[in-house]
C-alpha positions, 0 to 999 in steps of 0.5 A: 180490867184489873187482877189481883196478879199477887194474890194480896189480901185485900181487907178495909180500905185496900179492898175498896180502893182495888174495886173502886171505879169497877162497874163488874168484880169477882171476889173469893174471900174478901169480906164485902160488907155493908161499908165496904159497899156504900163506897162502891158507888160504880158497882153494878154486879158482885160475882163470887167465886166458891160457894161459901157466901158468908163474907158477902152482906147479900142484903146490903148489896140487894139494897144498894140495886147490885146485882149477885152472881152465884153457883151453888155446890160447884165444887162439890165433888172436890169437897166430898172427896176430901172429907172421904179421904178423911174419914177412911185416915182417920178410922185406920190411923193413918195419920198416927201410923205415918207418925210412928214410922217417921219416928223409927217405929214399926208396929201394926195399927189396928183401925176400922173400916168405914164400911158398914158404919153409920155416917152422920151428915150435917147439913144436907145440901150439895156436899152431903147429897154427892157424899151419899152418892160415894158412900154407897160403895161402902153399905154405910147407914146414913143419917142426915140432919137439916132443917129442911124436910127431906122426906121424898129424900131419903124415901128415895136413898135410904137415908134417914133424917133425925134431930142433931143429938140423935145423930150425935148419938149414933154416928161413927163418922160424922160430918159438917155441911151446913152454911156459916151464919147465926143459927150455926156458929157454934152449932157443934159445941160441948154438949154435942161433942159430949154426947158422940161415941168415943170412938166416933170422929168428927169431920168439918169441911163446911166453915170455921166457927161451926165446931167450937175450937175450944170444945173439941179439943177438949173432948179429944183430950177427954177422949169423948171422940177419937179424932177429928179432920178441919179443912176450916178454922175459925180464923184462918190463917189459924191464930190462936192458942187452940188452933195451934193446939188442934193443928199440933194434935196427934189426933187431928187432921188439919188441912188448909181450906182446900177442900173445894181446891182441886184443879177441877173444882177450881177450873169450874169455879172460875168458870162459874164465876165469869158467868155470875158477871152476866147471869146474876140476881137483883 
């Protein structure tokens, strides 16, 4: 049995080198993709740590007769609780006041309330659903987009599905779930930021590469949105200009992935993860 006791990066090369001659590994956010799999030649069963699984090639292993291990929304209550607590600093300047008095100033911010606004949800999966169910202290309106038909859904809670740009439209919070993969990266760009109201503000806890980095913080600086919270970037750690200039930004809240981080989530992640070596499918 061998750890990654360092917490090391492991990419290319040093990654296959650490699961070479493993008939069982685990993996959290190392990209296992078809190269790295083709020299995999003892690997028997991946298991995955987290619930994102876009750094995995599943048809690559699927190939190869390996078998995946994988719990979906695991640690959503984690997530959904951040991006709560996001929302709520956002909408009353938290983040903007704390500046303020750290800078020796002492005057009253007038913010919002979250209660009774309208909640936009992109990507109805595990996340969104334990949102609504947090979101019900709060009498907010809640529109859901996904491309999946939730009719029975939202005939149950009062939700209400409709297209992205009606969303877009209509929100004043409105928050990213949905995967990583080709039909989402960049699925918030210009024309949808252009398209919010100016005082709505735009949450993504989901993956980087979903909201386009460039587009938002130019809608911030046109004032098209008051203001956004990241969990997630594009590349991570960030390594751009535009990362830089988001994270900097006196509108926007930048955490560093740790959405899914609390010590809860991160116990029944591990736990779930274990369980993948034995419980997986071909």
């Amino acid at each position: 049995m061998t750890f990654n006791d360092e917490g090391r990066r492991l990419v290319g090369d040093d990654l296959v080198s650490f699961l070479r001659g493993h008939q069982k590994a685990i993996t959290a956010l190392e990209t296992i993709d078809q190269a790295v799999i083709r020299q995999l030649s003892d690997l028997k069963v991946l298991s995955k740590y987290g619930v994102g699984i876009d750094m995995v090639d599943t048809a690559a292993l699927h190939e190869a007769g390996i078998g995946f291990g994988w719990t979906k929304g695991v640690n959503r209550r984690s997530v959904s609780e951040l991006v709560l607590s996001a929302a709520i600093s956002l909408l009353h300047h938290v983040p903007a006041a704390v500046a303020e008095v750290q800078a020796g100033k002492w005057r009253q911010l007038n913010g919002n309330q979250l209660t009774d606004k309208t909640v936009g949800i992109v990507g109805f999966g595990h996340v969104g659903r334990d949102l609504v169910e947090l979101l019900r202290a709060f009498s907010c309106r809640i529109l859901i987009t996904d491309i999946v038909d939730m009719s029975s859904y939202v005939r149950d809670t009062g939700c209400e599905q409709v297209d992205l740009d009606v969303l877009m439209r209509t929100s004043d919070v409105i928050t990213v779930h949905t995967p990583l993969d080709k039909s989402t990266r960049g699925l918030i760009g210009a024309k949808e930021i252009a398209s919010m109201m100016s005082h709505a503000i735009l949450i993504n806890m989901a993956r980087g590469g979903i909201v386009d980095e460039a587009a938002l913080l130019e809608g911030l600086d046109a004032g098209r949105l008051a203001g956004a919270a990241l969990d997630v970037l594009e590349l991570e750690p960030p390594q751009t200009e535009c990362a830089t200039a988001l994270i900097n930004h006196p509108k926007v809240i930048v955490t560093p992935h740790m959405g899914g981080s609390a010590k809860e989530a991160v116990l029944a992640m591990g736990r779930a993860a274990i369980a993948g070596l034995d419980d997986y499918v071909l």
